[in-house]
Structures are given as C-alpha cells and as structure tokens.
N, C-alpha and C positions, 0 to 999 in steps of 0.2 A: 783341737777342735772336737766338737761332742756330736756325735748323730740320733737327731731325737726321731723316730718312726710316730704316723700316725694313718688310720686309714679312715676311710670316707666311700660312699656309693655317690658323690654330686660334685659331676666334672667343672659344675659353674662356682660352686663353690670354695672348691680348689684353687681355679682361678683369679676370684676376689684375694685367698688367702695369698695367693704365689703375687699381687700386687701388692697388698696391706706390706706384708714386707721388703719387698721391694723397695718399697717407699720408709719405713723403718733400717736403714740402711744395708740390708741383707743382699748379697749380688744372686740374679737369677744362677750363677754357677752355683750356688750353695745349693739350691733348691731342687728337689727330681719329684718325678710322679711315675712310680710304677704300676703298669695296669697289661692285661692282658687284650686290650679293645686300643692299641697301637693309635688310629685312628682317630676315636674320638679325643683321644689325649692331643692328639695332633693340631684339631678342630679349635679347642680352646686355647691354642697357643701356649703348653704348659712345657716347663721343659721336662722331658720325658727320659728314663733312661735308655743310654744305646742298646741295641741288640748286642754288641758284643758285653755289656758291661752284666746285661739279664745272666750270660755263659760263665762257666767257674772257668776258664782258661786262665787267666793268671796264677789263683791258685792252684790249680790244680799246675800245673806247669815249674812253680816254686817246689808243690811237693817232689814230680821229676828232677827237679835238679838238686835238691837234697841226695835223691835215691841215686842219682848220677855221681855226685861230689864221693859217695861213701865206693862205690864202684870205682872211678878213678883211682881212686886212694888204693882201691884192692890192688889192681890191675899195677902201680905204679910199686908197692910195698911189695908184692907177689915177685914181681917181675927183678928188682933186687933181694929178695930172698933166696934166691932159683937161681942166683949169678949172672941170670939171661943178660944182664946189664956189661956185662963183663967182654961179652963179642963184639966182635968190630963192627957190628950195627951202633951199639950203646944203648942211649938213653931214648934215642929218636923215635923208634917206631912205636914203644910202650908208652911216649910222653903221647904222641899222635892218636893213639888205637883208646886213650884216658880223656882226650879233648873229645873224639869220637863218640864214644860213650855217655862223657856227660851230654853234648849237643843231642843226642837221640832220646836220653831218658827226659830231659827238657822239651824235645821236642814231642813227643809221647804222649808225656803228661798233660801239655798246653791242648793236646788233640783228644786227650781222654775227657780235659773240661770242657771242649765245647761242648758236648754231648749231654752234664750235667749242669743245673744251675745252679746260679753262683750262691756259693755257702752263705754268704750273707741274706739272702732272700728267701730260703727254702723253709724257712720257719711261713712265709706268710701264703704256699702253693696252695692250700684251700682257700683262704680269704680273696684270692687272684680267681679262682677255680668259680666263684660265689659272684665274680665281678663285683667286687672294691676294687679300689686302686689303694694303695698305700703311696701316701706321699711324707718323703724323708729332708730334713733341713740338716745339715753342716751349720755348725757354729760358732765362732767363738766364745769365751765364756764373758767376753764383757757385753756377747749379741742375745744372749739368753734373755733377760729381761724385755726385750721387745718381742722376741721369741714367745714369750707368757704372756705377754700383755694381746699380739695377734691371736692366736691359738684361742684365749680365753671368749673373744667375740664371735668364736664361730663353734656351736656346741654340737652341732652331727660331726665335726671334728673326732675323731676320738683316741685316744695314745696308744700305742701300741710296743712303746718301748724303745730302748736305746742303744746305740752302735757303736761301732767304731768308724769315726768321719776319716774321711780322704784327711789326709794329709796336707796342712797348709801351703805348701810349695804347690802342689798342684793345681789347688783353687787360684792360688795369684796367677800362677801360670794360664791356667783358661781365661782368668779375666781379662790378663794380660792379650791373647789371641781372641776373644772375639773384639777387643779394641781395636788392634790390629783390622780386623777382617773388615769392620764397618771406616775404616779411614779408608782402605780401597776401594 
C-alpha cells in the first residue's frame, strides 16, 4: 500500500473528498484527517486520526526494544563470560534479570513516545500549527487511479507528499471489525 498526504484549510471539502472515495471503492479505514481542531473534524464526520496514533509510542517503543535486545544479549553474554552461569543458580536469574530489561527498555521507550509526536507527522507541526488539516489516503496500487481521478476535482486539495501506508493486514483487519461492530 502507498500513503499519498495532502493538506487543505476546508473541513467541508475534505468531507465531499473522504465520500467521492468512498464511493470510488476506497474503505473509510484507508482514509484519516489529521488536524489540530479535534472537534470540528469530528463535526464533519471525517474519520480522524486517534490520539494515540498522533503519539510516537510505537515507535519510539520498537526503538526501546532494540536498545533492550542488545542489553539482554550483554547481560546474557557477560554473565557466561564471568562463569556466573556455572553456580548452582545457572542460567535462570541472568535469563530473568535479560527478560527484565528488555520489558523496561520497551517499556521506556513506548513512555518516552507519548510525549513526542509520531515520526510520521512531525514534518507537517507547522502546517497543523497554521490550522490545515492534512488529510492521508492508504492505497492500493490498482486504487491509485481513482485516487487521481478524486483528488484532480477538488483543486484547494493540495499534495503534500507520500508515506509509508499501514500495512495491508491491518486495514483488512479494521474493515473487518467495524463490520463486526455495525452487525451488533
């Protein structure tokens, strides 16, 4: 999937857009509107990004458990270097004190990105800062053509450039649970 960005100052406009595709076969899960005015995004029925998705906690969290994985590895390498492995404890409390450590540097990290926003977004903190909203489509590459063909009809539209989309599995999967959610 390809993440195309584009930003806009006209929440009604957005609106017409996030239907035009809709109806072009695009599922509202492809579709988000990031804005700093929560609210009126809300207003227009756009689907909006979550608060938690605005936060780098995931990645910042991935990077913890990197910095974690290489720490276990010390602590597990160190600890049979040293013999310590060789006492009638063994392996057990150095395997324990390596789990330990990764869960904390994971945990850390996931706590260090809510604080910062998410990597993917911080290229557009003044255009948000200005009140645009930037609004982002997921695609397939056989959806792009209707992709250009919507886009081309609405000209205060304007591009802003391209990502890396959610990952396929997850889009089936939401589309799969708001299905879900509307048979209850």
């Amino acid at each position: 999937m390809n993440r195309h960005f584009y930003v806009s100052d006209n929440l009604d406009d957005l609106e017409n857009v996030e239907h035009e595709l809709e109806a072009s076969g695009i599922s509202t899960e492809q579709i988000h509107v990031l804005s700093e005015k929560d609210a009126e995004v809300e207003e227009h029925h756009l689907h909006e990004v979550t608060s938690f998705m605005k936060q780098d906690a995931v990645h910042s969290g991935e990077i913890g458990a990197v910095i974690g994985v290489v720490l276990a590895a010390v602590i597990l390498v160190g600890a049979w270097l040293f013999g310590w492995t060789e006492t009638a404890a063994g392996w057990i409390p150095f395997i324990f004190l390596a789990v330990v450590v990764l869960g904390f540097c994971t945990w850390e990290g996931g706590f260090f990105g809510f604080q910062e926003p998410n990597a993917h977004f911080r290229r557009f903190k003044k255009l948000l800062k200005h009140g645009k909203h930037i609004f982002f489509v997921d695609v397939e590459p056989e959806q792009e053509d209707a992709l250009k063909r919507v886009v081309k009809q609405h000209p205060h539209l304007k591009r802003a450039g391209d990502g890396d989309a959610a990952p396929h599995w997850i889009v089936a999967w939401l589309q799969k649970w708001h299905q879900f959610k509307r048979t209850i």
